[in-house]
C-alpha positions in Angstrom: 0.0 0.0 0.0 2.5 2.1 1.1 4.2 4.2 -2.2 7.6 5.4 -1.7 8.1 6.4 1.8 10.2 3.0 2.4 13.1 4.7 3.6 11.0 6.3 6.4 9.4 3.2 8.8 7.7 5.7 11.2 5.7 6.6 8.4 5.1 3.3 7.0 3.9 1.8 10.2 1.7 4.4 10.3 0.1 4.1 6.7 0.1 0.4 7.0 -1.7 0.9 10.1 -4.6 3.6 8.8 -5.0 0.9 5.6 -6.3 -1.9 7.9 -9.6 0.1 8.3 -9.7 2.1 5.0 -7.4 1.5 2.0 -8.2 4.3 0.2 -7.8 6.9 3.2 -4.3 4.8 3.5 -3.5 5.5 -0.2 -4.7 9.5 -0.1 -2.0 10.1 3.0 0.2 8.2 1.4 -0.1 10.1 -1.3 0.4 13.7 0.5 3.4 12.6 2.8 5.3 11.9 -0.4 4.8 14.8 -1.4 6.2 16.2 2.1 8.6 13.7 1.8 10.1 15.5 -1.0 10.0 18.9 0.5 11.6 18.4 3.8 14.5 16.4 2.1 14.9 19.3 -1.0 14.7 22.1 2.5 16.5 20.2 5.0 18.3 17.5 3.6 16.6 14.7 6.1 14.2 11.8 5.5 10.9 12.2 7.5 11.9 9.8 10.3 14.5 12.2 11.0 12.2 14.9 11.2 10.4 13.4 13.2 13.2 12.2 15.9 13.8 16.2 15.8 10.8 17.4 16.8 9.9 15.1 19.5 12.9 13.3 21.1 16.1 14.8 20.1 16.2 17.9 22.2 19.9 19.4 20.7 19.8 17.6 17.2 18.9 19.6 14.2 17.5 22.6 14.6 14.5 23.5 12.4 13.2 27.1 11.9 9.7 26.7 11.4 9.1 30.0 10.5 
């Protein structure tokens, strides 16, 4: 189900997880975080499971400015 977000397995679980109940709803956020996928690694050079370490457990790693 999952499209191209293999190097990110935060993400996959995830998806994999929404498509037990609804495959298409799996397949439409799929979809859009490949497309974020592609922006935060153009912008910041990291894969989403390294954004997401960022912003919720590594307290010095990368700093982001979200504005």
């Amino acid at each position: 189900m999952t499209l191209l977000l293999t190097e990110n397995s935060t993400l996959t679980k995830f998806i994999d997880g929404v498509a037990i109940g609804n495959k298409k709803t799996a397949f439409d956020y799929s979809r859009r975080l490949e497309t974020f996928r592609l922006f935060v690694f153009n912008k910041y050079n990291m894969s989403l499971d390294e954004l997401i370490l960022t912003l919720t457990t590594v307290s010095h790693g990368p700093k982001i400015d979200v504005y």
